[in-house]
N, C-alpha and C positions, 0 to 999 in steps of 0.2 A: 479738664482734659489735658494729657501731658502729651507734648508735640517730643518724637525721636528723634537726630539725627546722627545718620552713620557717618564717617567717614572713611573712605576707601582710597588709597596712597596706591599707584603703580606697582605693579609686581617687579619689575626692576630694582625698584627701593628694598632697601634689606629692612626698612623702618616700620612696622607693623604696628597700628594703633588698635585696636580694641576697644576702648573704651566710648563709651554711648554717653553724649551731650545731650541732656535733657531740660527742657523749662515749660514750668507750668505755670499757665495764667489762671489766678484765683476766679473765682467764678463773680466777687464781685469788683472787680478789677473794670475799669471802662473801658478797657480793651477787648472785653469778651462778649461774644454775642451768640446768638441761636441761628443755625441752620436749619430750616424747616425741609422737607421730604420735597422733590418735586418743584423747589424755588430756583426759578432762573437767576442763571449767572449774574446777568446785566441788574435787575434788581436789587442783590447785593452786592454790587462796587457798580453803582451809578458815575457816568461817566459824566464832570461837570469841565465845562471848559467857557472860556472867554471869547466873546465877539469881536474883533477890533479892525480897526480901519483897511490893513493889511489885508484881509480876508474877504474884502468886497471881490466880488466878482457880476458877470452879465447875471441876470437873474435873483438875486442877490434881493432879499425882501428886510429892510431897516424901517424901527421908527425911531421918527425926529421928531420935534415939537409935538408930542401926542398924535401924529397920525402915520401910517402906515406909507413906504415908499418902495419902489421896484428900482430897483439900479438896471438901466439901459445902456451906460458907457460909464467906462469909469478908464482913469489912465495913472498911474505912479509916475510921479513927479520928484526929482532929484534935485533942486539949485544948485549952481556953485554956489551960494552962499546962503544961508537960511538953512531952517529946516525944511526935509521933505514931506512931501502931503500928497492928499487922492485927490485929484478933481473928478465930480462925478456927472452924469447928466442923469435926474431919477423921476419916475412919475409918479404922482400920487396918486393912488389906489380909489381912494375915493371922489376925488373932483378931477380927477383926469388931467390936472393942470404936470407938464413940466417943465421941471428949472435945475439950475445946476449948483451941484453944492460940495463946496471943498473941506475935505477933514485931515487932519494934522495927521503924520502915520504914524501907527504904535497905538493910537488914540479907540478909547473902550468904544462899541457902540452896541444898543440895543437893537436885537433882530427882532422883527416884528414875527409872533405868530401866528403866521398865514395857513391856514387848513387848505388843501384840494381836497374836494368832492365828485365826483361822479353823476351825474344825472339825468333824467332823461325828460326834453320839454314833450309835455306831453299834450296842452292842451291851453286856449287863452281864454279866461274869466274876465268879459268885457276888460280893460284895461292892464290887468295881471296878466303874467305870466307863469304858468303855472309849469313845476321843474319838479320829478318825481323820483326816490331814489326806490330801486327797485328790488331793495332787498329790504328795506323796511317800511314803502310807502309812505313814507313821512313827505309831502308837498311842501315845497319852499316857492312862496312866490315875489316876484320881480317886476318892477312896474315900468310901462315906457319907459321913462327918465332913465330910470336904471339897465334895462336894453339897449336904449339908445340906437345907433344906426346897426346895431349887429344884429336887429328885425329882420334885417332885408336875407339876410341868409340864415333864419331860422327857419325850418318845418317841423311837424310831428314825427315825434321818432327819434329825434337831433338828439344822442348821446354830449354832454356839453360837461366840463368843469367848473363847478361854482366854486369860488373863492371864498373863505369865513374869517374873519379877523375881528375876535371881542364877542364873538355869536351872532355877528350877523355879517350878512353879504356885501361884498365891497369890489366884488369884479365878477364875471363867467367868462370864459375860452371855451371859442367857437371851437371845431375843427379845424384840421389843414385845411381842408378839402370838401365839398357837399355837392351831393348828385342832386340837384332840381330841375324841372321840365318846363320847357319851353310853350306857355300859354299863348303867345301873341307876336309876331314876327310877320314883317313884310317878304314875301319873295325876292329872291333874289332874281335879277334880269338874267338872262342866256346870254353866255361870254361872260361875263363878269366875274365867274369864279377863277380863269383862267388868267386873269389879272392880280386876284388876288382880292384885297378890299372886305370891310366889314360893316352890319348895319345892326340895329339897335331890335334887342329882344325883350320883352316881359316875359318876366319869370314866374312859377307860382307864388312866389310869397310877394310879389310885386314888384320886384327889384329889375331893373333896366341893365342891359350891359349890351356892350359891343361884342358881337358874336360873326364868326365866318359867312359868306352868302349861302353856303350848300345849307344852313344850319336850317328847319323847318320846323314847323309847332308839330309839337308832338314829341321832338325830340329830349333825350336824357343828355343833360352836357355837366361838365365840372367848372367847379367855381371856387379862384383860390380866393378865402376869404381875409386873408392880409390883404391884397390888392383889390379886392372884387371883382377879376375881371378872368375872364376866358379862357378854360385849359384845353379842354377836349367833350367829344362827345364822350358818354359813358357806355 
């Protein structure tokens, strides 16, 4: 195929070229390739680039020694004298342990490939947790250990993101936010809301929290689940 190119000079110019630059790439040239009908752009000039120390950011999913880590603080670091570096603070995805870990700047690092998922707990199988995607019903399930205290504000229904790193699960994210109903609550005394002051509620999933005096069983409250504790009624 032979590629044209015009050239066009200012009409100011008295200098008029005409002549047509041509170059054709032989067909078994390594340069040449096929464009197929209907292929996306990105497909043909895939776009590769380098991960490196520079690039860390909050959120920010790196592996080190073969496991997978979350950057939670990170700060660039400038000496007068030395080189500079990132000190970071990072959790590990899978044992939940964090520690902090400094890397040279400029310095290559491997981003771990962390999938988000979508899904919905839908129901507990003695010990399992069972998390359903609802566009293919494919069930992934999660066991205690691996739920861990983010039990306490699951219900059915819980929209959640699972985590995948290697094909299997290595974290879920809860909600902001979860509406659950108040099972179990003492009354609150006369006067006492007028003070202010709060007293200890069971929740459906079992979970305990400190909730206002007006607050009464039966009631729909919110529950920020970073903190666990007490937003409003729903």
């Amino acid at each position: 195929m032979a590629g044209i190119l015009s050239v066009h000079l200012s009409s100011n110019s008295r200098l008029l070229c005409s002549s047509l630059l041509s170059y054709s790439v032989p067909s078994n040239s390594p340069a040449s390739f096929r464009v197929f009908p209907g292929m996306p752009l990105r497909s043909r000039f895939p776009r590769i680039y380098a991960f490196s120390s520079n690039d860390i950011r909050v959120g920010s999913s790196i592996e080190v020694d073969g496991a997978p880590w979350r950057v939670l603080e990170f700060l660039h670091v400038k000496p007068g004298k030395g080189a500079a570096f990132v000190r970071t603070k990072v959790r590990n995805y899978i044992t939940g342990n964090t520690v902090e870990k400094t890397f040279r700047a400029g310095s290559t690092l491997q981003e771990a490939n962390v999938v988000k998922e979508t899904k919905q707990y839908t129901y507990k199988d003695g010990s399992n947790y069972v998390f359903m995607d609802l566009a293919t019903y494919e069930e992934t399930r999660l066991s205690d250990a691996e739920v861990g205290d983010k039990m306490k504000w699951l219900k059915e229904g819980t929209a959640c993101n699972l985590l995948f790193w290697n094909g299997r699960v290595i974290d879920f994210e809860l909600p902001i936010t979860v509406k659950l109903t108040v099972t179990d609550v003492d009354p609150g005394l006369r006067g006492d809301t007028a003070q202010g002051g709060s007293k200890p509620a069971t929740l459906e999933t079992g979970a305990v929290v400190n909730v206002p005096l007006f607050v009464e069983r039966g009631d729909d409250i919110m529950i920020d689940t970073r903190t666990g504790q007490y937003m409003s009624r729903a």
